[in-house]
Each structure stands twice: as structure tokens, then as C-alpha cells.
C-alpha positions in Angstrom: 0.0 0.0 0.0 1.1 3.4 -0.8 1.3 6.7 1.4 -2.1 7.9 0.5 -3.7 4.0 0.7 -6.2 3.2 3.4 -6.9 -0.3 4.7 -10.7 0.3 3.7 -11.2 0.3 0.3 -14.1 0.0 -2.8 -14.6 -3.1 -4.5 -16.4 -4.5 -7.7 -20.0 -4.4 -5.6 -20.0 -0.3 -5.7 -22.8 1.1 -7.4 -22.8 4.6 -6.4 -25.1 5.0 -3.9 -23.8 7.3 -1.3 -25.1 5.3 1.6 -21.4 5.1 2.7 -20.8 9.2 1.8 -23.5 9.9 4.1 -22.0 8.1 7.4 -18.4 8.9 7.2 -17.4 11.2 9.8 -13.8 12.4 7.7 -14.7 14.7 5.5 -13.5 13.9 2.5 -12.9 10.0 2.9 -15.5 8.7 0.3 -15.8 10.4 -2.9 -18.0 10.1 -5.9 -16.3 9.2 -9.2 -18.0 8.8 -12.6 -16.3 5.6 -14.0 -15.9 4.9 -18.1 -18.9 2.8 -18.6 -21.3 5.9 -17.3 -21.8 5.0 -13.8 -20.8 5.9 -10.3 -18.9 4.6 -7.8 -17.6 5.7 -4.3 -13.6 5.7 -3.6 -12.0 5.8 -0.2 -9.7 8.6 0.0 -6.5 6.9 2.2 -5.0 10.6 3.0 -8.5 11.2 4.7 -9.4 8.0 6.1 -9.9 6.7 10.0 -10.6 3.4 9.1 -13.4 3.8 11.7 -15.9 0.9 10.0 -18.9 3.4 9.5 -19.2 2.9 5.5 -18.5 -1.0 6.0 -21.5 -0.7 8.5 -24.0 1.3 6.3 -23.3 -0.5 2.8 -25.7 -2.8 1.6 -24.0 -4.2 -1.3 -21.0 -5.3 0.5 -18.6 -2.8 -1.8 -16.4 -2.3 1.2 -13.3 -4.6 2.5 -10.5 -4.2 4.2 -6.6 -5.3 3.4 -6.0 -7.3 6.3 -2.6 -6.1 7.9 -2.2 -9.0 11.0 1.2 -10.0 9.1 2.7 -6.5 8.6 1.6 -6.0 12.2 3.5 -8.6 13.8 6.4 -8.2 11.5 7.1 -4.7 12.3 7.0 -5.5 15.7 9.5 -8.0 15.2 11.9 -5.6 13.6 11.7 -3.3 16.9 9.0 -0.8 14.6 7.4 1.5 17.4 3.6 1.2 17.2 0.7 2.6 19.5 -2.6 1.2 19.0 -5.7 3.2 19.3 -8.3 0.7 21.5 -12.3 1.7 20.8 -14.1 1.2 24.1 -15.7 -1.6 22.2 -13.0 -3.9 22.5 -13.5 -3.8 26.3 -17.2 -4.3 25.8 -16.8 -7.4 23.6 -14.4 -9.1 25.4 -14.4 -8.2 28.8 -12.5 -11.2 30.0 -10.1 -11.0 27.6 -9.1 -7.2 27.3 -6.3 -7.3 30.1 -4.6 -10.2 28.5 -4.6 -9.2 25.1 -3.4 -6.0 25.8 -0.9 -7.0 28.4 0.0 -9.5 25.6 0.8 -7.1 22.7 3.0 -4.7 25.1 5.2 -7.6 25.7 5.7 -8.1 22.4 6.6 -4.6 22.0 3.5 -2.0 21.7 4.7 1.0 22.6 1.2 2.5 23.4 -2.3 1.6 23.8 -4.7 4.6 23.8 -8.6 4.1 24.7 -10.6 6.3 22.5 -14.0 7.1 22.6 -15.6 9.0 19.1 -19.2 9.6 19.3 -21.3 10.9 15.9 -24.4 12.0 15.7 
């Protein structure tokens, strides 16, 4: 992935609805392009991006993914990298029993930060 690439992105399901324009919260992170064959489709804009989920959540045609970065993850921890996490509150919410341990986990194997945020949209 380049610079300006975001781990959300369109695929072939896109037909230019807007339900995803409509939910993102980063202005700017979905945009409408007119394609060669005369219809629409909706890009994700990496340099804007929070990966937050909200378009994944709102699309009914499946046209979002993700690229799943688990390897590159590890890997760069593995060459001494120095990553902080940003931890929604949901993680705690969903796995309450788990949550110390995982955490505890990843600063052992070398998280230089975890940070608990919190965004609420209405």
C-alpha cells in the first residue's frame, strides 16, 4: 500500500449509492467518481481515512473490504517498529474477559502504546 492508501477500500459491488458518503465522519474520505462505462462509484480517500468501519456498517451491497494487515503487524513489531494502538471502548465491551490479557499480551511483544478512544457521531 502506498502513502495515500487506506486499509478500507471500494470493490467490484459499488454502485454509487452514497449510503457510505452519508455516514463517514472524515470529510473527505468517500468520494464520488464517474467511472468509463457511465456509472458511479464511491472511492475511499487513504490521505483522509480513519478506518473507523462506519461505511462498511451502512453499505448494503458489500462494496467495502479491508486489506488485512495482521502479518505486517507482527512483522514490524518484530523488527523493533514502534507502534501505539488506538483501542475503541468496544474492544473492552466485547471481550471483557479477555481485554487485560490481550493487551498485556501485545505490550510484551513490543506496543509502545495503547490509547482508549472514545468518538461519538451523531
Amino acid at each position: 500500500m502506498g502513502s495515500c492508501s487506506s486499509l478500507v477500500y471500494t470493490n467490484e459491488n459499488c454502485i454509487g449509492c452514497n449510503k457510505c458518503i452519508n455516514v463517514c465522519p472524515a470529510m473527505g474520505a468517500c468520494t464520488s467518481k464517474d467511472q468509463e462505462d457511465g456509472n458511479r462509484r464511491i472511492e475511499v480517500n487513504g490521505n483522509f481515512c480513519v478506518a473507523c468501519g462506519a461505511c462498511m456498517d451502512a453499505c448494503v451491497h458489500d462494496a467495502r473490504a479491508f486489506y488485512d494487515d495482521t502479518e505486517r503487524f507482527f512483522e514490524d513489531l518484530k523488527k523493533g517498529e514502534q507502534i501505539s494502538l488506538l483501542i475503541a471502548p468496544a474492544f473492552l465491551a466485547n471481550y471483557p474477559d479477555e481485554y487485560g490479557a490481550v493487551l498485556g499480551g501485545l505490550k510484551k511483544l513490543g506496543v509502545r502504546r495503547i490509547i482508549s478512544v472514545s468518538f461519538h457521531f451523531s
